[in-house]
C-alpha positions in Angstrom: 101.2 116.9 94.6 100.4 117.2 98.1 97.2 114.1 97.9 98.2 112.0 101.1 98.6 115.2 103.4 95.8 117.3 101.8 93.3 114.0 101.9 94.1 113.3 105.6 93.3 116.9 106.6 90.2 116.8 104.9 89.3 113.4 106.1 89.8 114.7 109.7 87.8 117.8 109.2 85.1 114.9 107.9 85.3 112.9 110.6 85.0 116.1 113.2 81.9 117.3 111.3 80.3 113.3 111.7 81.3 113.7 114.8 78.8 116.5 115.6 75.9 114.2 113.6 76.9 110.9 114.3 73.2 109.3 113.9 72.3 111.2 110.4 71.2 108.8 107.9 72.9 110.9 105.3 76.4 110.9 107.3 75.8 107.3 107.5 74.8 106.4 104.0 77.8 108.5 103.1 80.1 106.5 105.2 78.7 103.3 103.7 78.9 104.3 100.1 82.9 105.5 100.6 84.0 102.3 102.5 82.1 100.0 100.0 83.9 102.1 97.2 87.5 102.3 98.5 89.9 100.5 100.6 92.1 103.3 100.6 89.3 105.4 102.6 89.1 102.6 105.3 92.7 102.1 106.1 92.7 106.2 106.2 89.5 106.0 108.5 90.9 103.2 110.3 93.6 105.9 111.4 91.0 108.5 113.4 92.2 111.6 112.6 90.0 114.5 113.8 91.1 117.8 113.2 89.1 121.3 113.2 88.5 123.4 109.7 91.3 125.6 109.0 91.9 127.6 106.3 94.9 126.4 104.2 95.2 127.0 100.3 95.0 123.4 99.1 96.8 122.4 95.6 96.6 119.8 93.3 97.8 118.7 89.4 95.1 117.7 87.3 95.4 116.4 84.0 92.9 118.6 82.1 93.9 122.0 84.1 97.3 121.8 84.7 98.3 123.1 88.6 95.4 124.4 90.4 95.3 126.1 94.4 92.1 127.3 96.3 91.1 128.4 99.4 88.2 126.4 100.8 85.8 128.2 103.0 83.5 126.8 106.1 80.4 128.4 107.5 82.0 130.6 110.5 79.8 129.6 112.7 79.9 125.6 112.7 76.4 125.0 111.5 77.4 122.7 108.5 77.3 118.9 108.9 
């Protein structure tokens, strides 16, 4: 429903979080794994966006479960990767 918007806010919530672990292996290896899996994730990538977690009820339509919305949640505090 909402895939390109929803995907770019998440995308730049990912690459803040890298951001604040740039040299991680894990955050590496993860980098490595999506841009070896999907050319759709580079040219999104190749567009920087950064933007801080906030709360926003995300929805999507999924074959199996029909329309489906949730609130994702971040630890208040910024301690997650």
């Amino acid at each position: 429903m909402y895939w390109r918007r929803e995907s770019t806010d998440i995308l730049g919530q990912f690459r803040a979080a890298v951001g604040r672990c740039p040299h991680d292996p894990r955050v590496r290896e993860l980098l490595r794994a999506l841009t070896a899996a999907s050319t759709e994730f580079v040219a999104m990538w190749s567009e920087h966006p950064v933007q801080a977690f906030t709360p926003a009820t995300k929805r999507s339509q999924q074959p199996a479960a029909g329309r489906i919305a949730f609130l994702p949640a971040s630890p208040a505090d910024g301690s997650a990767p």
